[in-house]
Structures are given as structure tokens and as C-alpha cells.
C-alpha positions in Angstrom: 61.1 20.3 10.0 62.0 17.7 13.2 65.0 15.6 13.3 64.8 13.5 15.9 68.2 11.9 17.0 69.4 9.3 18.9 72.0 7.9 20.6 73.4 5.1 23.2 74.5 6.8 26.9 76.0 4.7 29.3 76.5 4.9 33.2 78.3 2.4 35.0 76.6 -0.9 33.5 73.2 0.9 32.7 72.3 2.1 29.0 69.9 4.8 27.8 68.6 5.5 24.5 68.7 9.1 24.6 66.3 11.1 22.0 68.0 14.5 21.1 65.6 16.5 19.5 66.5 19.3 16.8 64.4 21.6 14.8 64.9 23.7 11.8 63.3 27.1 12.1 63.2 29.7 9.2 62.9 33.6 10.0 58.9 33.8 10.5 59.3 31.5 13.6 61.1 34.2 14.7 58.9 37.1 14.3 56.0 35.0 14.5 56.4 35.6 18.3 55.1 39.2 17.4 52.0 38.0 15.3 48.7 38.4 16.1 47.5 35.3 14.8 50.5 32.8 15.6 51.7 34.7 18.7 50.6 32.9 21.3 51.6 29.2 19.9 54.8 30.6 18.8 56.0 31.9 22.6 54.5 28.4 24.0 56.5 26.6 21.2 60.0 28.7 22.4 59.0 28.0 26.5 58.8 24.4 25.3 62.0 24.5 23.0 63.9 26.1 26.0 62.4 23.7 28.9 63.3 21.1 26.9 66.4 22.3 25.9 65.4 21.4 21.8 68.0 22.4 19.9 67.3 25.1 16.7 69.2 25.2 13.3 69.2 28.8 12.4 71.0 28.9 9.2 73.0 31.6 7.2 69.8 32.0 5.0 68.1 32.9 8.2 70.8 35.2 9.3 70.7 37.1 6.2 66.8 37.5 6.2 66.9 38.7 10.1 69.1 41.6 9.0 65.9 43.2 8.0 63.9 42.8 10.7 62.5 44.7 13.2 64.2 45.8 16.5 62.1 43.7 18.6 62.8 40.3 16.7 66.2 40.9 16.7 66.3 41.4 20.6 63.6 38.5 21.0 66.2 36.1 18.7 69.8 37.6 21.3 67.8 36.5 24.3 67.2 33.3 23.3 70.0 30.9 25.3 72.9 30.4 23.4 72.7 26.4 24.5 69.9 25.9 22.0 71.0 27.6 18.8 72.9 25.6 16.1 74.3 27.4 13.3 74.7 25.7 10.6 76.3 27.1 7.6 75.0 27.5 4.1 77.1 24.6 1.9 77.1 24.9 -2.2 75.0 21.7 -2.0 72.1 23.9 -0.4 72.6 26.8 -2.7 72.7 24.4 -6.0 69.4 23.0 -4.6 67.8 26.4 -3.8 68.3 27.7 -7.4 
């Protein structure tokens, strides 16, 4: 999923619509960065994501389903910059909607 975002930034008497782009990512973007098949597009999509400095929800869901991951995707997911993870947490509202 994209949200793209907006807002007005002013300098001085200029004004900039500024996009702010943020993306959801679930746990198999994650260790799809390991994958034979998606590898390759998934490291281009995080060099993008941090060149751009794209921000990623990584929710308490995700958290949870990391736990079990391998070594290696939990290092890959640490050495991501801190700058472009958003946590955001799991409200009642999801989990009514999830069951």
C-alpha cells in the first residue's frame, strides 16, 4: 500500500507543495530481500526507499511475525536507518477488522 501525503512549506514569501511519501510494508518485504525470485527488485526498492528517504510503516503485527525470522532478516531490518521506519501501533479498530 502507498500513501502519498502532502503538505504546504513555506520560505520567506515562496510556497512548496511538498509530496511526503509513506509505504506500508508487511514482513515478506522484509525477507524478500533474501529471495531468489524477488531479491533483486526488493534491495532496488530499499536503495530507492532510503535515497528517497520514503518513509515505512512497520506495524506491531509485523514486529510479532519478525520474531521468527531468520538471523539475516533480522540484521537486514536493524540496519535499515532509523529516519525511515514508522511504527505504528496495533489499535482495537485494526484487530476488530482483522478477525
Amino acid at each position: 500500500m502507498i500513501t502519498i501525503q502532502w503538505m504546504i512549506a513555506s520560505i520567506g514569501s515562496l510556497h512548496y507543495i511538498v509530496l511526503m511519501k509513506t509505504i506500508y510494508v508487511d514482513t515478506s518485504v522484509f525477507g524478500g530481500t533474501f529471495d531468489e525470485e524477488f531479491g533483486y527488485w526488493t534491495q532496488r526498492f530499499f536503495e530507492q526507499v532510503i535515497a528517497s528517504n520514503i518513509k515505512l510503516l512497520k506495524s506491531d503485527v509485523v514486529d510479532d511475525e519478525l520474531t521468527g525470522a531468520p538471523e539475516f532478516v533480522l540484521d537486514f531490518v536493524d540496519s535499515l536507518p532509523d529516519k525511515i521506519i514508522q511504527h505504528i501501533d496495533l489499535s482495537e479498530d485494526a484487530i476488530f477488522l482483522g478477525e
